[in-house]
Each structure stands twice: as structure tokens, then as C-alpha cells.
C-alpha positions in Angstrom: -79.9 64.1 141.5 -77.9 61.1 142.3 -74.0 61.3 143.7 -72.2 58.7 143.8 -68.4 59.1 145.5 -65.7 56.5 145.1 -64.7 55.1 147.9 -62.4 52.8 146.3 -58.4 52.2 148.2 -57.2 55.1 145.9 -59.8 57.6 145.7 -60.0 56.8 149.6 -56.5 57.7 149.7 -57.1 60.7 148.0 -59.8 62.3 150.1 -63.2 61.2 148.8 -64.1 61.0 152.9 -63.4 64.3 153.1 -65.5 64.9 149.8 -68.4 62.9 151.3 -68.2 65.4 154.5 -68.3 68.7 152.2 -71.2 67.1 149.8 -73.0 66.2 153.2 -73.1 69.8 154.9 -74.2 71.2 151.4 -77.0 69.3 150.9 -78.7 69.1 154.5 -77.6 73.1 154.6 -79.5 73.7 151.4 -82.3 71.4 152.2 -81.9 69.0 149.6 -81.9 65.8 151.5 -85.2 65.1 149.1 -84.0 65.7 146.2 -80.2 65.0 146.2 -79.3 61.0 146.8 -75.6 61.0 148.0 -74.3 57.2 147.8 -70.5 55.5 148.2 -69.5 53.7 144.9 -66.4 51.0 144.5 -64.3 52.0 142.0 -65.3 54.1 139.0 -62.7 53.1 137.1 -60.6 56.4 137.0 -57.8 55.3 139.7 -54.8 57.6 138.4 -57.2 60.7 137.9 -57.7 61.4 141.6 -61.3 61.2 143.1 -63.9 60.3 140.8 -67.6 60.9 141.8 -70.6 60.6 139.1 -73.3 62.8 139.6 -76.3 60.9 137.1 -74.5 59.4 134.3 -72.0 61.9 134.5 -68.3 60.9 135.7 -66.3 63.3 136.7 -62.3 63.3 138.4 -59.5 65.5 139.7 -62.6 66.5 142.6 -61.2 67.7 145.9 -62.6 69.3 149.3 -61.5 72.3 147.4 -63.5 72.0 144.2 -67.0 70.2 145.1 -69.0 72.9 145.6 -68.2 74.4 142.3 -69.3 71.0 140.9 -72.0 70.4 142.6 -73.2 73.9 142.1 -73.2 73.4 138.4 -74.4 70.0 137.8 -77.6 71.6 140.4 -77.7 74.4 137.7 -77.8 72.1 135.0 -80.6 70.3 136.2 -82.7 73.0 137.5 -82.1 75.9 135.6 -83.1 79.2 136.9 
């Protein structure tokens, strides 16, 4: 699974540091450094929508230090289900 966070002025602004940190501790505390490839990105293109991080092909916005496990949960449950 490929992350990629923007780290663009406005999604830096925003918190995607902070969103880096939490995506960080969940993967090396899960043991996914293998299989999870967490990467900065320049703008996605989203600027007004908050921070914007694209997991595959998939873009998604509005993420926050408060929401990114639930995403991150999900897309891992998409893509490896039980």
C-alpha cells in the first residue's frame, strides 16, 4: 500500500506533519514497514479541502490527526480483507 501525504504550504498549514507522525507510529507499531510505503507528495491538488493524502490511486481530504487511523484502517481492510 502506497501513502502519499501532502506536504504542500496549505496542507502543511493544516497539519499533514502531524498526520505523517500518527501514519508513522501505526505502521512501525503494526509491523508494516514492508508492506506499507509512506511518502511526502507536493500538492494534490485539493488546497481548500484540508489535508489531502492518496493512499494507491485513491485521494482522499478533510484527514486530520484525529481521523487517520480510521482511514488508514479501512483502506488496510480493503486491501487485505479478512
Amino acid at each position: 500500500m502506497k501513502i502519499y501525504v501532502c506536504i504542500g504550504s496549505s496542507c502543511h498549514l493544516k497539519g499533514s506533519y502531524d498526520i505523517i507522525a500518527v501514519l508513522k507510529k501505526l505502521v512501525s507499531d503494526r509491523g508494516l514497514e514492508k508492506e506499507v510505503s509512506l511518502n511526502a507528495s507536493f500538492c494534490l491538488g485539493h488546497c481548500m479541502d484540508g489535508v489531502t493524502i492518496k493512499i494507491d490511486d485513491q485521494l482522499i481530504t478533510g484527514v486530520t490527526p484525529q481521523n487517520i487511523t480510521e482511514i488508514f484502517d479501512r483502506a488496510w481492510a480493503e486491501r487485505h480483507p479478512a
